[in-house]
N, C-alpha and C positions, 0 to 999 in steps of 0.2 A: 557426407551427411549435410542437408543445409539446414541451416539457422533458423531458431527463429525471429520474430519481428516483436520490435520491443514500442510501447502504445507510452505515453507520461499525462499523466488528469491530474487535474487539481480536482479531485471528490469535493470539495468544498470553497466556500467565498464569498466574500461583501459583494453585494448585486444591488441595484438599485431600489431592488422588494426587502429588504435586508439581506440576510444570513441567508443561505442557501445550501443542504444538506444532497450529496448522494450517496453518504456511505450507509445506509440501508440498502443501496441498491448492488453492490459490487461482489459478494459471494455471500448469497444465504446460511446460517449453520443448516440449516438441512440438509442442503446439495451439497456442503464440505466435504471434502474429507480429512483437513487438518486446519485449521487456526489456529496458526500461532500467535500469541504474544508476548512481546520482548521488552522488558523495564530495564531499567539504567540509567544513572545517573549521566548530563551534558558532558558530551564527549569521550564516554568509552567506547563508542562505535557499533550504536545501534543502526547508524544508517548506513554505513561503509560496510558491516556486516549483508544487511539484506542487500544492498548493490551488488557485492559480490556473489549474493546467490542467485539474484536475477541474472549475471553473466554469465554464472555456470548454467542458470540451466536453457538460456538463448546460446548457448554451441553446443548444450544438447537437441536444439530440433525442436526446443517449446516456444510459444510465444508471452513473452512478458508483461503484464501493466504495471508501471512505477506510479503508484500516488504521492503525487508530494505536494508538498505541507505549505495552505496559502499563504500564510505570514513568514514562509522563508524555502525557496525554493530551493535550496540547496541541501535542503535538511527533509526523508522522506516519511512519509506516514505511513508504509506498505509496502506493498508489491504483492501479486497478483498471480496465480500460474494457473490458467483457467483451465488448460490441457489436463491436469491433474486434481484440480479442484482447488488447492492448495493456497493458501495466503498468510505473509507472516505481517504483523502490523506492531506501532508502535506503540505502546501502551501506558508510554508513562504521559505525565500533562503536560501542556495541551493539546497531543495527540490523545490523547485517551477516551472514548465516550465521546467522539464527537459525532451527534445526531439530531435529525431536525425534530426526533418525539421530546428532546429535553427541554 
């Protein structure tokens, strides 16, 4: 079986126009077919969670996008499984709402 290819964006960031939004653009709820969001309190592993699902499902043959979080990159806002439609994101603040219509 081979792998799939795993893609990491910063959906968002300070730019020299200011604030710059793309998570309007990254899976429609139309086209979904599942959205998740995932709340929790700093460090019960809302991001080592979605890591690990983005692994499981790159050795099953999908390809992955990890969004992660411009003011700290080791900490992610999402992940992406476009094969399936599917995205689980983080939902608690200052991941939460973040959009260039607010």
């Amino acid at each position: 079986m081979t792998k799939g290819h795993i893609k990491h964006v910063f959906p968002g960031g300070n730019t020299s126009m200011g604030f710059y939004s793309y998570y309007d653009y990254i899976l429609g709820q139309e086209e979904a077919t599942r959205i998740l969001v995932i709340k929790g309190g700093p460090g019960v592993g809302k991001s080592t969670f979605m890591r690990k699902i983005g692994e499981e499902m790159v050795e099953l043959g999908y390809d992955v996008e990890y969004m992660h979080c411009s003011s700290d990159n080791n900490s992610l806002d999402g992940i992406v499984i476009p094969g399936i439609k599917v995205a689980l994101m983080d939902g608690t603040a200052p991941h939460a709402g973040v959009s260039k219509t607010q």
